[in-house]
LOLO-244372 format. One record per residue (C-alpha): residue in three letters; x negated, y negated, z. Coordinates in steps of 0.25 Angstrom, whole numbers, padded with zeros to 4 digits, always signed. Example, Ala and Ser with C-alpha at 12.3 -4.5 7.8 and 13.67 -1.06 7.14 Angstrom:
BEGIN
ala-0049+0018+0031 ser-0055+0004+0029 
# end
This chain:
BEGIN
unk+0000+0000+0000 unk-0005-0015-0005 unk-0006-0025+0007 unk-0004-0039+0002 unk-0006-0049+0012 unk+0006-0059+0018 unk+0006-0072+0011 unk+0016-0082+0015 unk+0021-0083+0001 unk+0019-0068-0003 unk+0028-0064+0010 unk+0041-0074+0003 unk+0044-0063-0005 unk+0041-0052+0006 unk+0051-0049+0016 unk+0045-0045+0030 unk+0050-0040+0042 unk+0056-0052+0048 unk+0065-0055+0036 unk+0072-0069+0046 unk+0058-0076+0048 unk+0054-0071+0033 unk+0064-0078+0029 unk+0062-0092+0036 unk+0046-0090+0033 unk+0052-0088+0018 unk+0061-0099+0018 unk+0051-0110+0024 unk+0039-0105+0014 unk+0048-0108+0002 unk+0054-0120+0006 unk+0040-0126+0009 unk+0034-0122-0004 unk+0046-0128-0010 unk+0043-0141-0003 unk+0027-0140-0005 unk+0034-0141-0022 unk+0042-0151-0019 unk+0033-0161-0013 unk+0021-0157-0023 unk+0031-0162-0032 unk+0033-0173-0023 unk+0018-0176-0023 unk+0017-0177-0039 unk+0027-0188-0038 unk+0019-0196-0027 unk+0006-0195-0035 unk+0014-0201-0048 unk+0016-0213-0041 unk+0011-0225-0047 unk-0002-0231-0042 unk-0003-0220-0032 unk+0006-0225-0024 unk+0010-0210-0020 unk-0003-0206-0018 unk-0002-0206-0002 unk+0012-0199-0002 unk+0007-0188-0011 unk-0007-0186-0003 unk+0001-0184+0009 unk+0011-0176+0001 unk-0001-0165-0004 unk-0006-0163+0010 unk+0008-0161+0015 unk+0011-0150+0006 unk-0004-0143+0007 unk-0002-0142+0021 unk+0012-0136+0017 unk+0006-0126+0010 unk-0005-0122+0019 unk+0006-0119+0028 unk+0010-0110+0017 unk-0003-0104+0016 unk-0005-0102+0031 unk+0008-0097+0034 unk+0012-0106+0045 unk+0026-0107+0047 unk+0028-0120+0055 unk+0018-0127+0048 unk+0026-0123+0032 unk+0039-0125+0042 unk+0031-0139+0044 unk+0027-0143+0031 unk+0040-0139+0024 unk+0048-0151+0035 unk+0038-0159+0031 unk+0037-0155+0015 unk+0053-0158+0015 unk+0053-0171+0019 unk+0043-0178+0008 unk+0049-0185-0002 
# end
């Protein structure tokens, strides 16, 4: 039998013996990847901004959404529960 090993985004399409708290840890992993999207987006429309007027809103827009997904890369769930709060909230 092949071992793989757990990865946060492997394990979305895995279920696991805890099937409630999978389901949370699922639910909050895609909804904060789908927020890391939205404000890449977001950041794209900051740096477009004439004259670099955006420039500071886009610098503090990238760091927010690497430490985003370095809490996706680390596992950590309070930190993604965190970062996703905070991700919601830029506009």
């Amino acid at each position: 039998m092949i071992q793989t090993p757990k990865d946060s985004l492997i394990s979305l399409n895995h279920s696991s013996e805890n099937d409630i708290n999978n389901n949370a840890q699922t639910h909050v992993i895609k909804n904060l990847l789908y927020e890391i999207i939205r404000v890449k987006e977001l950041i794209k429309y900051y740096e477009d901004i004439p004259d670099q007027a955006g420039q500071l809103g886009a610098s503090i827009l990238t760091e927010l959404v690497a430490e985003a997904y370095k809490s996706l890369v680390d596992y950590d769930m309070v930190l993604m529960k965190k970062y996703y709060d905070l991700l919601q909230n830029c506009d």
